[in-house]
Backbone bond lengths (Angstrom), bond angles and torsions (degrees), N, CA, C in turn:
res aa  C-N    CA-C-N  psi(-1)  N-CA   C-N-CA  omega(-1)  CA-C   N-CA-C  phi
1 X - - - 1.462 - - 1.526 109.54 -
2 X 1.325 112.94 137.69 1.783 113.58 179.72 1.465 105.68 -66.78
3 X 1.331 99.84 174.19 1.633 109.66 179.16 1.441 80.81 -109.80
4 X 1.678 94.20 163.32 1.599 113.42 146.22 1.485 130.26 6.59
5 X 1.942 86.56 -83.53 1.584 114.74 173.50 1.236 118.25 -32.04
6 X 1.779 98.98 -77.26 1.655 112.27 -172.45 1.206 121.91 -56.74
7 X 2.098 109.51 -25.42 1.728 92.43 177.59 1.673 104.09 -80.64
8 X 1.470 128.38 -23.82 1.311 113.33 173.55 1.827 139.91 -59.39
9 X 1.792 82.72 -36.72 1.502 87.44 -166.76 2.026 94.57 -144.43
10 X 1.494 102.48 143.61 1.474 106.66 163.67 1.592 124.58 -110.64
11 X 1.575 101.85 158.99 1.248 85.70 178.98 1.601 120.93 -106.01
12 X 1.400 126.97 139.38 1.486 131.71 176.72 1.223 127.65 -40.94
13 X 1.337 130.67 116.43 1.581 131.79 172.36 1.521 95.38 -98.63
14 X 1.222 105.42 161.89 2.255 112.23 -168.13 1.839 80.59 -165.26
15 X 1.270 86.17 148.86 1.379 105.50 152.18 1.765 111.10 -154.18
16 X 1.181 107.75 -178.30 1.628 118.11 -158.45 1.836 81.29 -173.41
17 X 1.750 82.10 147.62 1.511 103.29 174.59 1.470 107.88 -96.15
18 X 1.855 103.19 126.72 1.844 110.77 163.36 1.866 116.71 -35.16
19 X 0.748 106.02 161.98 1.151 143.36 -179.72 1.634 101.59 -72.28
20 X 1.528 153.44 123.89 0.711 162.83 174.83 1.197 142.21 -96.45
21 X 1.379 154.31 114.39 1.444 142.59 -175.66 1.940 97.23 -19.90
22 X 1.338 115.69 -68.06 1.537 128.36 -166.07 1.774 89.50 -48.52
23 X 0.864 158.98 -71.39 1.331 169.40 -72.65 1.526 95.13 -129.73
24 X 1.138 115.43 -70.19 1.520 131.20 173.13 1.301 116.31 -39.90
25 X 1.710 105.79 -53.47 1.591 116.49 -161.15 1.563 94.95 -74.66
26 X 1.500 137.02 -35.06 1.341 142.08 -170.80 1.488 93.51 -56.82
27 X 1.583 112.34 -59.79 1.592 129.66 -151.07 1.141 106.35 -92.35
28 X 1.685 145.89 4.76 1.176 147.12 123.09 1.340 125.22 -68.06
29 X 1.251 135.39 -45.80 1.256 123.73 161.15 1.322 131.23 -17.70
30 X 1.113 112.50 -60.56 1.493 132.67 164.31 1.701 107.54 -19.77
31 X 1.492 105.80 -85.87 1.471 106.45 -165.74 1.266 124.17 -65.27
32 X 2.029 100.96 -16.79 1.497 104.87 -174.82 1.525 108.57 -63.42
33 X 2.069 113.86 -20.42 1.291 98.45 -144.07 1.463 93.07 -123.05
34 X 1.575 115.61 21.52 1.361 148.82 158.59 1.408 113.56 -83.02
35 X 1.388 118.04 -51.27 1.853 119.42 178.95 1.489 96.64 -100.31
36 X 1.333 133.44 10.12 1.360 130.98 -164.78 1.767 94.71 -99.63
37 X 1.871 113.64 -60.83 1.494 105.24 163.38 1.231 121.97 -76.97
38 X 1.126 133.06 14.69 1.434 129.82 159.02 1.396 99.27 -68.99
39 X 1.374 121.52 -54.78 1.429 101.53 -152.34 1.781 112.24 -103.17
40 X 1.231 94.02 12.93 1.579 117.37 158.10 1.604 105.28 -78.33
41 X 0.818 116.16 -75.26 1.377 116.93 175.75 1.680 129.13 -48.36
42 X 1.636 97.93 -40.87 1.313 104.47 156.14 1.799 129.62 -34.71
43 X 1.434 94.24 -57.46 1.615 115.06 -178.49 1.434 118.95 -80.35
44 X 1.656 109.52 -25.90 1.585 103.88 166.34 1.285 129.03 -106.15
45 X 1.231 115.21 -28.31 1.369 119.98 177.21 2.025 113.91 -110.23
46 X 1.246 112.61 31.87 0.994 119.56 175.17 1.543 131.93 22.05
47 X 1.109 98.74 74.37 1.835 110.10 -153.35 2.010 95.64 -99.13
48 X 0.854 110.72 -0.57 1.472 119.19 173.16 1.522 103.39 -48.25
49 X 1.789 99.78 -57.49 1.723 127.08 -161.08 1.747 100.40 -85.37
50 X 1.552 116.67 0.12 1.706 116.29 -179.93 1.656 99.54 -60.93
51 X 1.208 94.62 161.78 1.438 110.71 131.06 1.567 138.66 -15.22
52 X 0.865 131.15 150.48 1.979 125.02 -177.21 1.704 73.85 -97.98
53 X 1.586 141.44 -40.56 1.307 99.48 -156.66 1.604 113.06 -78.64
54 X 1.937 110.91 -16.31 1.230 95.98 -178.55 1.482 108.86 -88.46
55 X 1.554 125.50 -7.58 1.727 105.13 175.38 1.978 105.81 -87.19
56 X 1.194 114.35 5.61 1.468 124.66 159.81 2.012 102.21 -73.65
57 X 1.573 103.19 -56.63 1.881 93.75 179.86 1.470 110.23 -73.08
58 X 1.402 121.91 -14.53 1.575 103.11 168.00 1.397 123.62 -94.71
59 X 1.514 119.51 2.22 1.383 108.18 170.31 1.542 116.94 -113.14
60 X 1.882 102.73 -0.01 1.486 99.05 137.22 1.327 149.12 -44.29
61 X 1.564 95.40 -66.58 1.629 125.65 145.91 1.686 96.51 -10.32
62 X 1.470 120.75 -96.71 1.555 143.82 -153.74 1.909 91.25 -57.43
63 X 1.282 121.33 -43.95 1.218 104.36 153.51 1.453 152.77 -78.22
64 X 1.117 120.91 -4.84 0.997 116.42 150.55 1.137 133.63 -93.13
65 X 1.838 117.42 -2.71 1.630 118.76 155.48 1.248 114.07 -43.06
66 X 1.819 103.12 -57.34 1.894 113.04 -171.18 1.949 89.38 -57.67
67 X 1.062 140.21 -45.93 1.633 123.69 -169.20 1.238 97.99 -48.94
68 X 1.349 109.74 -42.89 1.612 97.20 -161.81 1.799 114.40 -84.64
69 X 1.327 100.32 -18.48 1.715 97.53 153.70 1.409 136.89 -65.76
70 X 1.693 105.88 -16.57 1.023 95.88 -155.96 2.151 85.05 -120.36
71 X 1.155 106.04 13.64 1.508 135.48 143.55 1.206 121.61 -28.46
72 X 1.349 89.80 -96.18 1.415 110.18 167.67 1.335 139.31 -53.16
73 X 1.761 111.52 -28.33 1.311 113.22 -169.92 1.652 114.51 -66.25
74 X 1.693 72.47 -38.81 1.693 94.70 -174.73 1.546 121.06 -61.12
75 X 1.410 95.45 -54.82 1.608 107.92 166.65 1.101 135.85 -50.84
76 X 1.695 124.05 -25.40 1.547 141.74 147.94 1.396 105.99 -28.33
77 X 1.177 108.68 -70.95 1.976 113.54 -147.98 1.624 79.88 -75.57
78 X 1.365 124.05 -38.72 1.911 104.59 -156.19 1.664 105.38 -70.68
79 X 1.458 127.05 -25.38 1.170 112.33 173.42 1.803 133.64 -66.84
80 X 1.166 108.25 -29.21 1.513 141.30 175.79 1.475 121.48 -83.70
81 X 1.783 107.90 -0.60 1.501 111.11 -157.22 1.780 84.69 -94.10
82 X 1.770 128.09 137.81 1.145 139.97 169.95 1.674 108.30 -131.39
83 X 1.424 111.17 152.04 1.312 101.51 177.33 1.908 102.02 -106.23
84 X 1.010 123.42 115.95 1.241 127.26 172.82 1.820 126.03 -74.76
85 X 1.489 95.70 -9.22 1.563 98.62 178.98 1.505 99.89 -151.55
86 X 1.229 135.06 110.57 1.132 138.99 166.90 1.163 120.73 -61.88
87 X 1.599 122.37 127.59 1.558 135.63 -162.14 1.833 97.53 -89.01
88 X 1.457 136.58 96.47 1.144 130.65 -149.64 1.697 99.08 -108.93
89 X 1.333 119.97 141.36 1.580 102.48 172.44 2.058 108.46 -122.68
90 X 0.863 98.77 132.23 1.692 117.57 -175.44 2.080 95.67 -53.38
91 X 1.239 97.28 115.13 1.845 80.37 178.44 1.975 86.09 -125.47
92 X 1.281 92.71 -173.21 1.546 107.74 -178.32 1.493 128.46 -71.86
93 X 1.257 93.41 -29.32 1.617 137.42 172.55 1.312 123.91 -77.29
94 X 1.144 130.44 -18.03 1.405 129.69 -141.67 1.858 104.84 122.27
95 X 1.436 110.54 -151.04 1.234 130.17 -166.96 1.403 119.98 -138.41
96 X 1.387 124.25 123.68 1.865 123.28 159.90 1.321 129.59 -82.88
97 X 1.248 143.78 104.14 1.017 129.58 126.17 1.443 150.79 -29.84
98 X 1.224 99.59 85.28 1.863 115.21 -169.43 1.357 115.27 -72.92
99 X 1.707 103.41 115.29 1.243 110.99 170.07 1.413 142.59 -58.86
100 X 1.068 137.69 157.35 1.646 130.97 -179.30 0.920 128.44 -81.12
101 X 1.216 132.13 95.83 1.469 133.33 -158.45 1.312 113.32 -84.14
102 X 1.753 143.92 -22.43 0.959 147.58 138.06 1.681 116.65 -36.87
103 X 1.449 122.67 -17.18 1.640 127.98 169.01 1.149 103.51 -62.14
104 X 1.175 120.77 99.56 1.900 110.47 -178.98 1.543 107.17 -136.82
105 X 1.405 109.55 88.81 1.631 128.74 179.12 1.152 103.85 -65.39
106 X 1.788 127.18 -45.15 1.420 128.80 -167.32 1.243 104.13 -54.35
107 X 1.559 123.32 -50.60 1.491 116.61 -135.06 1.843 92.90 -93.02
108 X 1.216 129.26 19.35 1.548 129.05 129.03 1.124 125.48 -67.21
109 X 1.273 115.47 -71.56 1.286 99.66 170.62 1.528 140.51 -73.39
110 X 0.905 116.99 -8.01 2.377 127.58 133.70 1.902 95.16 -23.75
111 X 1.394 93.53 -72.22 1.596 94.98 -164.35 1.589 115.61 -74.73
112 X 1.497 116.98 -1.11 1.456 111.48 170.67 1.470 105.06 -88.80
113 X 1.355 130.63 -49.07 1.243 146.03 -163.55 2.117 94.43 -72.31
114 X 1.083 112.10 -40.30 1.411 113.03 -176.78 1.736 96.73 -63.11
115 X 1.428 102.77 -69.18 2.134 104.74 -170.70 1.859 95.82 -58.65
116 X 1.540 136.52 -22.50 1.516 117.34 157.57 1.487 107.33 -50.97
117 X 1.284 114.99 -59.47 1.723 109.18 -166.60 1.661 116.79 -63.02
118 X 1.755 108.41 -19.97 1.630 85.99 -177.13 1.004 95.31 -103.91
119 X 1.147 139.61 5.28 1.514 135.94 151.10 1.256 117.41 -69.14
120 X 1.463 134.24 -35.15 1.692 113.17 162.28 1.240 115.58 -75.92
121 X 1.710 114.92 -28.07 1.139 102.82 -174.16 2.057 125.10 -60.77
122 X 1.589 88.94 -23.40 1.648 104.64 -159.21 1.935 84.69 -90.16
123 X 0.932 125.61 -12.92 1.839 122.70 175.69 1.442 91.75 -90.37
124 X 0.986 116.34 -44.14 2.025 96.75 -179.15 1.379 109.78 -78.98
125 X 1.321 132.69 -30.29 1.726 129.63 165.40 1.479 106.35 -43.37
126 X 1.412 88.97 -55.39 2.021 87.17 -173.99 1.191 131.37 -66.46
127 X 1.285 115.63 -25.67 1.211 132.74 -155.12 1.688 104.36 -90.60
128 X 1.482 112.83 -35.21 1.828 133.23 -173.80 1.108 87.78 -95.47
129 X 1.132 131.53 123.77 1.246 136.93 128.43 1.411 103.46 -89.02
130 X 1.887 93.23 145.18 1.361 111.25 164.35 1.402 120.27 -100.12
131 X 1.086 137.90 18.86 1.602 135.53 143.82 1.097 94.83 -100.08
132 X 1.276 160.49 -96.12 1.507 119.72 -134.08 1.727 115.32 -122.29
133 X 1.672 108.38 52.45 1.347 131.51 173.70 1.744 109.55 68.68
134 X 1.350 98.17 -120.95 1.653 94.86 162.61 1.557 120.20 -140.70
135 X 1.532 102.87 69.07 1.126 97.01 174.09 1.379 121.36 -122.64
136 X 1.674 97.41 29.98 2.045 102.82 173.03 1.407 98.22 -89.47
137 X 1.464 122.28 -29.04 1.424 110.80 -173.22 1.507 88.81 -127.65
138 X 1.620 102.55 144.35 1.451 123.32 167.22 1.581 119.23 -60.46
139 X 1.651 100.59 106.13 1.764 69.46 -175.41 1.504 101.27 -168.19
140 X 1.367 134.79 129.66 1.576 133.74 -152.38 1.369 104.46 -101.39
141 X 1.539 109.21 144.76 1.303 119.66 174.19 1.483 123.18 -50.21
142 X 1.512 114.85 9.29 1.279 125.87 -151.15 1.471 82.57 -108.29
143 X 1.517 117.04 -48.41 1.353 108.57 -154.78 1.951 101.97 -92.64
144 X 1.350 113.14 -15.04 1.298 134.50 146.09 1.624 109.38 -31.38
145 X 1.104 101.07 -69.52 1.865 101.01 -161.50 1.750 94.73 -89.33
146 X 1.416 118.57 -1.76 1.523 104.13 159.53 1.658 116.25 -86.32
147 X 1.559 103.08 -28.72 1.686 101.83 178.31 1.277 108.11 -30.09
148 X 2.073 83.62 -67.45 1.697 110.56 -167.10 2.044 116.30 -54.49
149 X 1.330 119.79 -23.40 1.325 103.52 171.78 1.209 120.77 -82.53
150 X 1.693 118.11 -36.50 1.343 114.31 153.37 1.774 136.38 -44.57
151 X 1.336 108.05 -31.38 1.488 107.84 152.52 0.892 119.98 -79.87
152 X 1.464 153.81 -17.83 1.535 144.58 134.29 1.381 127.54 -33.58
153 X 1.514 102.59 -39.60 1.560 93.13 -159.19 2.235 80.44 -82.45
154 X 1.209 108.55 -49.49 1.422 114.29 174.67 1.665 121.74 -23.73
155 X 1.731 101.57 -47.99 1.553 93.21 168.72 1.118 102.02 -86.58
156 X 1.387 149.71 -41.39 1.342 143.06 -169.66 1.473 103.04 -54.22
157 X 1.236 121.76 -43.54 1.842 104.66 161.78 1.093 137.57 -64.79
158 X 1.492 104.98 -25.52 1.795 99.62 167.14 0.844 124.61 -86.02
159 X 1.519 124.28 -7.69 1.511 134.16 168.11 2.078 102.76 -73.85
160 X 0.986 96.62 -43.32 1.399 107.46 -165.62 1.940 104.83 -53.41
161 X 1.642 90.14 -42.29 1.833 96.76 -158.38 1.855 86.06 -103.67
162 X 0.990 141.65 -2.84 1.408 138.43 -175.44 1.870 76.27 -88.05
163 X 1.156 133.17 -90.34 1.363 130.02 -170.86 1.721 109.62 -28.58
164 X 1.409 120.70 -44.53 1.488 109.53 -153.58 1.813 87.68 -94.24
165 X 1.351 131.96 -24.41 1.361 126.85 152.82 1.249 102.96 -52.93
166 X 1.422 157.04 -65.29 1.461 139.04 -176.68 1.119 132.31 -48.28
167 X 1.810 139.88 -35.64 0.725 165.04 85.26 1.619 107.58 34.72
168 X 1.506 93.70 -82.97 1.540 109.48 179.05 1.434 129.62 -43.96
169 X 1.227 107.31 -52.04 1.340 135.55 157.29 1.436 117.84 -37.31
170 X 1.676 127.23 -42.40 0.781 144.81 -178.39 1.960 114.37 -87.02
171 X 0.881 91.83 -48.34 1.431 114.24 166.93 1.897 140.88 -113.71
172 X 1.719 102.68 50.64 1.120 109.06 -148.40 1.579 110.25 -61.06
173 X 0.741 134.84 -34.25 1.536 135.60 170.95 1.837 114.58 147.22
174 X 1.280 107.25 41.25 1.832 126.64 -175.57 2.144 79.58 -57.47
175 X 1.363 90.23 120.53 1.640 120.58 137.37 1.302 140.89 -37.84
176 X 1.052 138.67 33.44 1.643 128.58 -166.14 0.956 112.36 -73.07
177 X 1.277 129.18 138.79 1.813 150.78 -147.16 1.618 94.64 -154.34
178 X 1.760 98.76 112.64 1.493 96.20 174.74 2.051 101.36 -124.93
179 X 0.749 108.31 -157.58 1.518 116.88 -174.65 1.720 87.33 -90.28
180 X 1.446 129.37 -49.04 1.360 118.35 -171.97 1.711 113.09 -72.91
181 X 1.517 98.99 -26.46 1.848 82.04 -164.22 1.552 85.18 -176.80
182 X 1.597 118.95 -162.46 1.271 134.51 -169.69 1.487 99.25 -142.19
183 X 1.406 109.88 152.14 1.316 124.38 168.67 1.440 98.75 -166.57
184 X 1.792 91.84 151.77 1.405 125.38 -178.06 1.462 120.21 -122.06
185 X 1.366 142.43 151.39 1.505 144.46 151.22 1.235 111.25 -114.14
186 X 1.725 130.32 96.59 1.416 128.97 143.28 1.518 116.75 -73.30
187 X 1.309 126.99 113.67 1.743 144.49 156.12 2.032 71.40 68.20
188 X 1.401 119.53 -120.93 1.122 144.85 -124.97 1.639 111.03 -116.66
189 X 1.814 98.55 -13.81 1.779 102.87 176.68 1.918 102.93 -108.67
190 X 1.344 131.44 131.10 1.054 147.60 106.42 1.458 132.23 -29.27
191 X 1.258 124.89 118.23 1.501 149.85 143.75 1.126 131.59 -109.79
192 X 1.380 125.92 121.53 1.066 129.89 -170.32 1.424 102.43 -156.27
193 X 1.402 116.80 149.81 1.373 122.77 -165.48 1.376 99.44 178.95
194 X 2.007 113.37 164.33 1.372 93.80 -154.69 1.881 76.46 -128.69
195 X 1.783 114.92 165.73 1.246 107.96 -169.93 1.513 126.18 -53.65
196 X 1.699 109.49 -32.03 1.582 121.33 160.75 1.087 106.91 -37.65
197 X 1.373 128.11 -77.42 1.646 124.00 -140.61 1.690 97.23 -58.43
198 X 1.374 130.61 -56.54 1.025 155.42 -172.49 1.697 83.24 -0.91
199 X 1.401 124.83 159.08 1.160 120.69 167.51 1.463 118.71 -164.80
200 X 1.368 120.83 -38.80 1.668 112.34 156.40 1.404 118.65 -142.64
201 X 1.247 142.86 166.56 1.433 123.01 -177.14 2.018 93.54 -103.29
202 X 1.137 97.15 137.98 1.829 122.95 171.24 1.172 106.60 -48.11
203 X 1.774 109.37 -79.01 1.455 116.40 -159.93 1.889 86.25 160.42
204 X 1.408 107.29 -158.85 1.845 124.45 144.26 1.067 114.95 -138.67
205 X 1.379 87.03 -166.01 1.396 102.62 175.39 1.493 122.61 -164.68
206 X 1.273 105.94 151.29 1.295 111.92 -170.91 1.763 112.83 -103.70
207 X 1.365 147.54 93.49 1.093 153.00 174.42 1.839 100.60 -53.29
208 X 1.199 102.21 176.60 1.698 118.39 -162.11 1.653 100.28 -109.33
209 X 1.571 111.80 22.48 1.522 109.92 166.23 1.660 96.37 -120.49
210 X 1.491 122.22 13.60 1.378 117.40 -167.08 1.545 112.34 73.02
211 X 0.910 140.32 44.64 1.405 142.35 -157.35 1.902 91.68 -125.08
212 X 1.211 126.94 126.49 1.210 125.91 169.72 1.856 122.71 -112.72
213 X 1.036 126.77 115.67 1.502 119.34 -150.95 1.797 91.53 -128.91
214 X 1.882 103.06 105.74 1.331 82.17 170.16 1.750 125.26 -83.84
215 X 1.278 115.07 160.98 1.713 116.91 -169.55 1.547 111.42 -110.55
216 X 1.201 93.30 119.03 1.429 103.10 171.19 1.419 122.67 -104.51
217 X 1.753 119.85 171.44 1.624 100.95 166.66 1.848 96.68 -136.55
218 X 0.915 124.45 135.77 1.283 128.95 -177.27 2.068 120.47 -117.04
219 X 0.821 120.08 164.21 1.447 123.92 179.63 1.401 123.22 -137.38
220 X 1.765 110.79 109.67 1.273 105.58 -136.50 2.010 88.07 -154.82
221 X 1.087 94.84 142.82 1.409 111.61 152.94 1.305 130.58 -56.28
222 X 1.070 101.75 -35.05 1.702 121.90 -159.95 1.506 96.12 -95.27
223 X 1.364 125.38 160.85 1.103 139.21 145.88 1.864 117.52 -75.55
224 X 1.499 108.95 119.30 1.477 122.93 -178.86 1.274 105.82 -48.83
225 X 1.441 87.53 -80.55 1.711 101.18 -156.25 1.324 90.22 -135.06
226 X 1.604 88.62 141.87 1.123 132.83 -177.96 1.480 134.84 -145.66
227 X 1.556 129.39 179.00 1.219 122.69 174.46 1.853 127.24 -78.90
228 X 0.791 122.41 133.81 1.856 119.15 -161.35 1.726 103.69 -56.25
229 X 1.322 120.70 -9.45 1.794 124.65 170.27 0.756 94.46 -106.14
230 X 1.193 144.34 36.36 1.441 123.50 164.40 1.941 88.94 -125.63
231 X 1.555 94.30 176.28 1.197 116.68 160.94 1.782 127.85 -123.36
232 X 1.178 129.44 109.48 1.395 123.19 170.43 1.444 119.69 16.66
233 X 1.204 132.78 110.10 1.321 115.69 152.27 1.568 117.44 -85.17
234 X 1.651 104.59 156.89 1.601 99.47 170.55 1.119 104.52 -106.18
235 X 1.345 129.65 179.33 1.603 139.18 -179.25 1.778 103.67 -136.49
236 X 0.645 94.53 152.02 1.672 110.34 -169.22 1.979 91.49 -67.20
237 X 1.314 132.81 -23.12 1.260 123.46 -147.78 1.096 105.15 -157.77
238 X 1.549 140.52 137.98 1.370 136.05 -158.45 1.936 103.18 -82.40
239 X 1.566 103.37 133.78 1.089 95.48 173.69 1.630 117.57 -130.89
240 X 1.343 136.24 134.10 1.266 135.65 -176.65 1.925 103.74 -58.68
241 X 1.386 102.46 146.21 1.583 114.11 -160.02 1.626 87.44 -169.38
242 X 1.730 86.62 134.09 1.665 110.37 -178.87 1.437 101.81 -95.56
243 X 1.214 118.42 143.16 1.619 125.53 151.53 1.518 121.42 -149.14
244 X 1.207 109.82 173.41 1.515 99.81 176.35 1.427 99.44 -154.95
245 X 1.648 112.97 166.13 1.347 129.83 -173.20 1.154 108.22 -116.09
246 X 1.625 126.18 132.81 1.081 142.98 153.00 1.600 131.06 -40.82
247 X 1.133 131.06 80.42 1.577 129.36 -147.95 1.802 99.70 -105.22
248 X 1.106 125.29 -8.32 1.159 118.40 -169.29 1.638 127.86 -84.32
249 X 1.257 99.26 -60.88 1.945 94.84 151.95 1.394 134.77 -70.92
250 X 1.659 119.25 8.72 1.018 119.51 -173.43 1.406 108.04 -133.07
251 X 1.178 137.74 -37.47 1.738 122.93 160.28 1.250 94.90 -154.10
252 X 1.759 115.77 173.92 1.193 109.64 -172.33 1.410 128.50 -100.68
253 X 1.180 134.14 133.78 1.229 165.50 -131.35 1.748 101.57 -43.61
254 X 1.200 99.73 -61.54 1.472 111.89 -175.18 1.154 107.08 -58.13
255 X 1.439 131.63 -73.72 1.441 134.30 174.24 1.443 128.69 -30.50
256 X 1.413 111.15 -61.53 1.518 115.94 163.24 1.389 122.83 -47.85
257 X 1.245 110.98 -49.37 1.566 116.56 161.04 1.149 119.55 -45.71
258 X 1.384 145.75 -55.16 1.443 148.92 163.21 1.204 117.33 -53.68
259 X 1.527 128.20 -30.54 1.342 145.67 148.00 1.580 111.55 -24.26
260 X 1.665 101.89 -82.67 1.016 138.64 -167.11 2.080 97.00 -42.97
261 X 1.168 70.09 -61.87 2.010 101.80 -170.66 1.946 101.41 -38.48
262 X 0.999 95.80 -35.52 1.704 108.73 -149.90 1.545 89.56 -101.86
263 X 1.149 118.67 -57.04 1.692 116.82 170.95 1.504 114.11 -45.98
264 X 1.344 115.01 -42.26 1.754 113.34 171.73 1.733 104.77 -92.72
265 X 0.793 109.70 33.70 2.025 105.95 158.53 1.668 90.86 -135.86
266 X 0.898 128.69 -51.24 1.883 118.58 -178.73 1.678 108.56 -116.74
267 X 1.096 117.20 73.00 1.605 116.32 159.59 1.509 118.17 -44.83
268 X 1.403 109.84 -37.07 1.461 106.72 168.15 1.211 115.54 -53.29
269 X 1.357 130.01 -49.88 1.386 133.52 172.22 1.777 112.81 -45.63
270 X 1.175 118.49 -71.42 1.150 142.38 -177.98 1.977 96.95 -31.97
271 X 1.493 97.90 -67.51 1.256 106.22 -142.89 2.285 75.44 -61.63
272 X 1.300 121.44 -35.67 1.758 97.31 -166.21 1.407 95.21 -82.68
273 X 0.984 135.68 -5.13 1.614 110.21 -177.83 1.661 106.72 -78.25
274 X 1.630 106.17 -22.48 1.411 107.67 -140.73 2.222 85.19 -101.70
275 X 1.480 103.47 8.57 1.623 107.86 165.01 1.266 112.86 -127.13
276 X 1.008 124.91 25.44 1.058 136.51 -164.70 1.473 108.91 -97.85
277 X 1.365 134.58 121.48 1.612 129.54 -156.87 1.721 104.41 -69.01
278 X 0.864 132.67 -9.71 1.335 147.31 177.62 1.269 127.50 -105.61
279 X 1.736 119.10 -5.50 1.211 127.87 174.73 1.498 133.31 -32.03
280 X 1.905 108.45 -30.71 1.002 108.79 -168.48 1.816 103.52 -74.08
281 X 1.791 95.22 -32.28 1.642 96.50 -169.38 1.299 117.08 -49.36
282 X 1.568 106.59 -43.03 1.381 119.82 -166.81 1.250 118.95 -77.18
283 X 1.388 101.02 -18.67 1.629 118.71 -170.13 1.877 95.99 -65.31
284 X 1.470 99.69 -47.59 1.830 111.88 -174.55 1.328 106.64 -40.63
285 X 1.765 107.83 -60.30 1.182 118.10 -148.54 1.632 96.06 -71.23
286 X 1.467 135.72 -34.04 1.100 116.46 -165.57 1.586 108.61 -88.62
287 X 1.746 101.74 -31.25 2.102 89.94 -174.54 1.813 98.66 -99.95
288 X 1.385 98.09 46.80 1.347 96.23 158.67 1.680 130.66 -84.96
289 X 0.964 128.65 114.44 1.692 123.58 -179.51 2.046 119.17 -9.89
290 X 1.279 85.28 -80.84 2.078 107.35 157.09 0.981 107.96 -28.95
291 X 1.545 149.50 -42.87 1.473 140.79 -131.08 1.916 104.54 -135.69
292 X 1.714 104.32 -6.26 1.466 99.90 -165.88 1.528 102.23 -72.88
293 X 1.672 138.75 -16.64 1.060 88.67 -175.01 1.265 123.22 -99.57
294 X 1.536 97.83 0.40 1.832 108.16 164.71 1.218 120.55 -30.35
295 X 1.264 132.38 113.20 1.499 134.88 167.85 1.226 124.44 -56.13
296 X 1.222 117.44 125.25 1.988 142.49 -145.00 1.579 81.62 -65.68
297 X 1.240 126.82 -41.86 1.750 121.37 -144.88 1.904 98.39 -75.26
298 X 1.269 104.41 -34.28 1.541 107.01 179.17 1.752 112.24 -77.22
299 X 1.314 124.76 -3.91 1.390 103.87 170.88 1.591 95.42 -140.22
300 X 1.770 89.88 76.33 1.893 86.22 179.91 2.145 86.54 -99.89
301 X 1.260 101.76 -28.54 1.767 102.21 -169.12 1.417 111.08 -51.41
């Protein structure tokens, strides 16, 4: 017999793929061939006797190799990361699905967009000299003021995804499943929609942090999605509106989808499982990893 606990709340199983011979050899390269022209350069072009601003652009350089090692390492496990047991919480309403807040796609790319910037920055150190302008290396103000926009747009991305990682963090993308409908909060967008409107499934998709978001399109009075300060608008007249759900830090892909699928062909169903004093149990057994390709219609009892 469950306790208390277990009928209220479950706990999350995750997995992520090891680290690989291939994985390593990609994500070492990097620094070997970071301290590798350092000390090429060291021995031929005698950079000991430079400038402080150009041994400042060559140990940029050597740092942003290690970014880009430490790139990849990171970026390995986030593509491969699945949740096999959804961490479910018993609410008054229905039930949440709590996202994984250890899922952190951004903070790769923080560290790709960071080793871009000290890498232009450490090619324009070297390249200017400040004793005798730029005339040790051939090189036009043209390709100068391209360094420099490429290090703009470079911090302007890590500023961009350091903010929407904070955010995120804060608002990882928890599931709420009520008897009327579903809604989500990723960082700053809201979705919400009720099992009626629901109206055809899109497709997904897979983004370039491994992130899988299935797409729906629904027909609705209401405004879907929106910004988290805002409030819903209504419209005088039902209008078709795309959205999609974040499935990747929060259960796994297939299951929720069949979930999803089965809640918009029988809302009647949906809406009693999802009041049902046991919802959370049942909730396990169906968006469990093991159990997605079981067909929804055989464990409606």
């Amino acid at each position: 017999m469950k306790s208390d606990d277990e009928a209220l709340r479950t706990a999350r199983v995750s997995t992520c793929k090891s680290r690989g011979i291939v994985d390593w050899l990609l994500a070492l390269v990097w620094p070997v061939m970071g301290i590798g022209s350092l000390l090429v350069l060291w021995l031929l072009d005698d950079i000991a006797h430079g400038s402080a601003e150009e041994k400042f652009g060559y140990v940029a350089l050597v740092l942003a190799s290690f970014g880009m090692c430490a790139y990849y390492l990171f970026s390995s496990r986030v593509f491969d990361y699945a949740v096999l047991v959804p961490e479910i919480v018993w609410e008054q309403n229905g039930v949440r699905l709590v996202a994984d807040k250890n899922f952190d796609p951004l903070f790769s790319f923080i560290i790709f967009w960071m080793s871009c910037l000290f890498a232009t920055i450490g090619i324009i150190l070297i390249i200017v000299d400040p004793e005798d302008g730029m005339d040790g290396i051939p090189v036009t103000y043209a390709a100068l003021a391209l360094l420099t926009a490429v290090a703009l747009v470079s911090l302007t991305r890590c500023v961009h995804y350091s903010w929407m990682r904070h955010r995120r963090r804060r608002y990882p993308g928890d599931i709420e499943l009520t008897p009327q409908g579903i809604r989500q909060r990723v960082a700053d967008r809201i979705v919400e929609v009720s099992w009626q409107d629901i109206n055809v499934w899109e497709g997904g998709r897979r983004s370039n942090m491994g992130e899988f978001t299935d797409l729906w399109n629904a027909i609705s009075k209401r405004q879907i999605c929106r910004f988290g300060n805002r409030e819903p608008q209504r419209y005088s007249g039902e209008r078709p509106q795309n959205f999609g759900i974040l499935l990747t830090p929060v259960v796994d892909n297939d299951a929720m989808h069949a979930f999803i699928w089965t809640a918009w062909t029988d809302p009647a169903w949906a809406s009693t499982l999802l009041s049902s004093q046991d919802r959370v149990g049942s909730l396990t057994d169906i968006l469990s990893s093991s159990r997605a390709e079981e067909p929804l219609l055989y464990r409606r009892s």
